[in-house]
N, C-alpha and C positions, 0 to 999 in steps of 0.2 A: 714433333720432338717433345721430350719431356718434360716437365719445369720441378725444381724440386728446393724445397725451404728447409736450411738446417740451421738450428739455433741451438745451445747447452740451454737458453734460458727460456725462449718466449716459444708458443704451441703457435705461433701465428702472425702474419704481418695485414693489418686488411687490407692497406696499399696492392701489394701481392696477389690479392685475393681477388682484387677488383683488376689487376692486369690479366693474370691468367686464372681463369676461373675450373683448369687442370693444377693445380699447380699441389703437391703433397710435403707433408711436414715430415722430416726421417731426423732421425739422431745424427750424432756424426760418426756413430757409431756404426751405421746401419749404409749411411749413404755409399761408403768405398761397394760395397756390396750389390747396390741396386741402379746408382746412375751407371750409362752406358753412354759410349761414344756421339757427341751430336746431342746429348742431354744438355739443359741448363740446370746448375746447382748456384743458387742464391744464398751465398755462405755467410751469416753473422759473423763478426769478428768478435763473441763474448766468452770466447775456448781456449785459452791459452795454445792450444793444437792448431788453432785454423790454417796459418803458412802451411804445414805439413800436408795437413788432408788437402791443403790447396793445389799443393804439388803431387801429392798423389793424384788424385785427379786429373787433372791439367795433363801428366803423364799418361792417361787410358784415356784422350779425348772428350777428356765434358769439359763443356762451357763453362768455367767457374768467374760468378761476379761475387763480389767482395762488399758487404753490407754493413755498414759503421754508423752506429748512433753519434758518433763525434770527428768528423772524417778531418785527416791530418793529411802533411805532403809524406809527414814519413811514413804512415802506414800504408798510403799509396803506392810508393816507391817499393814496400815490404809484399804488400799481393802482386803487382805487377811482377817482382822479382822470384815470385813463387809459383810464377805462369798463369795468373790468372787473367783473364780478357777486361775483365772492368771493375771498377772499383765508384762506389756512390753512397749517399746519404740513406740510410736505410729507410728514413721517411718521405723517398724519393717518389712524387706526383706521381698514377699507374699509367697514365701515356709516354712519361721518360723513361719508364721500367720500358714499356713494349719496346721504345726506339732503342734502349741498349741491349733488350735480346735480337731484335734485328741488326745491327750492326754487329755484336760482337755473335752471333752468329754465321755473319759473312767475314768473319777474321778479323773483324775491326777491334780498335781498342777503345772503351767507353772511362774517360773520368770527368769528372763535374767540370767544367771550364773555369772556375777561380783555381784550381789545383793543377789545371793542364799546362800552365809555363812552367811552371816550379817543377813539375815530375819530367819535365819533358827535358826540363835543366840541370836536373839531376841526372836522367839517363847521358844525355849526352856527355857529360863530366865524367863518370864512369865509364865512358867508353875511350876515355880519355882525350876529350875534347878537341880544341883543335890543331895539335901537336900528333894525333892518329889521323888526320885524314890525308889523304894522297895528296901530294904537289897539286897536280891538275884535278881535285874533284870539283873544285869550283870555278874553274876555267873560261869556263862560258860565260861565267857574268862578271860585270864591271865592276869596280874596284868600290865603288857604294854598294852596288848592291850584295858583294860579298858581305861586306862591312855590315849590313841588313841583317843577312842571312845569319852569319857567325852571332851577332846579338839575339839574332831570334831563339837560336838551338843550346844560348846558354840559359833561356827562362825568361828573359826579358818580353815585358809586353809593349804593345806598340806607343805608349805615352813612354815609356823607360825609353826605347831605342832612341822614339824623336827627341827626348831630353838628352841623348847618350852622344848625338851624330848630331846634333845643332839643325835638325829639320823641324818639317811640321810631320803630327799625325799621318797627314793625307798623302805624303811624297812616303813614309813609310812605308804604306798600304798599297802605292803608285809600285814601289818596288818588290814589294810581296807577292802579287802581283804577276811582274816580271818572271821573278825567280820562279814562283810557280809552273808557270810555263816553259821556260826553258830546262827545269831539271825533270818534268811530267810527276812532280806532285801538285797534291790538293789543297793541302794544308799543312801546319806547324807538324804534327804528329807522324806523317809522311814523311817532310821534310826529313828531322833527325832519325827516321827507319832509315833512310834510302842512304843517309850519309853514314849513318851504323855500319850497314851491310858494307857500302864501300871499303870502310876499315878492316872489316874482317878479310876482307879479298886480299888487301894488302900485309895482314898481316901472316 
């Protein structure tokens, strides 16, 4: 697969360069043109245009991660919402690079983990939190560990929730855990997917 670097400003990341030693520098001009489905496009955010081309893109199947010198929740929130698969620091170490074209090549979604409550708390808000979810989507678990769950999918991190529900850390974790298992995700970003989708069914 192809790796491809587009910037308005800079000819070059060496980060980048040292991840994938393929990897080519195209305009944003040029890119709609030349990546193809199953491509990665390493998109700077220094183009007023990016969300666009992001979504262009995203639409003919490339991989588009999202590359920010100053990375914010809400620009996060702004690629993610323009179908891009991952969003990070553009002076991101070239072993993090590899592990987010590996993930977000397997459909995952890559953002830095100080930004992943917060976007994660975002989406679920937008989806319209937990006043869209089915009666029974949380049925299976106990009345904490709902309590857990629903603090989790608003952005809360696990010192928030333990402050939030009068526990410790580790009875949070105890319960995360749980949930995990019983609803067959892996993690936080799982989680509010699976409970997403549920809403749409319902809706």
């Amino acid at each position: 697969m192809g790796n491809f670097f587009v910037s308005h400003k800079r000819a070059e990341l060496p980060r980048l360069r040292s991840a994938f030693a393929d990897i080519r520098h195209l305009t944003p001009e040029r890119v709609a043109n030349m990546a193809q489905k199953g491509n990665h496009v390493w998109l700077m955010t220094d183009s007023a245009t990016w969300p666009q081309l992001t979504t262009t893109l995203a639409q003919n199947g490339v991989i588009v991660v999202v590359m920010s010198l100053t990375p914010s929740e809400a620009e996060a929130m702004q690629a993610l919402q323009a179908g891009a698969h991952g969003y990070l620091h553009a002076l991101t170490p070239a072993e993090l690079l590899q592990q987010a074209a590996l993930v977000t090549a397997n459909q995952g979604i890559w953002v830095p983990a100080e930004l992943l409550g917060k976007v994660l708390g975002g989406v679920f808000t937008r989806l319209g939190g937990e006043e869209s979810l089915a009666p029974d989507t949380l049925a299976s678990l106990t009345e904490r560990e709902r309590a857990v769950a629903l603090a989790v999918m608003e952005g809360r991190s696990n010192k928030e929730v333990a402050r939030q529900l009068d526990i410790t850390e580790r009875t949070v974790k105890a319960h995360l855990g749980a949930i995990y298992r019983k609803l067959g995700v892996r993690d936080r970003m799982q989680l509010v997917l699976k409970m997403a989708k549920q809403g749409e069914d319902i809706a």
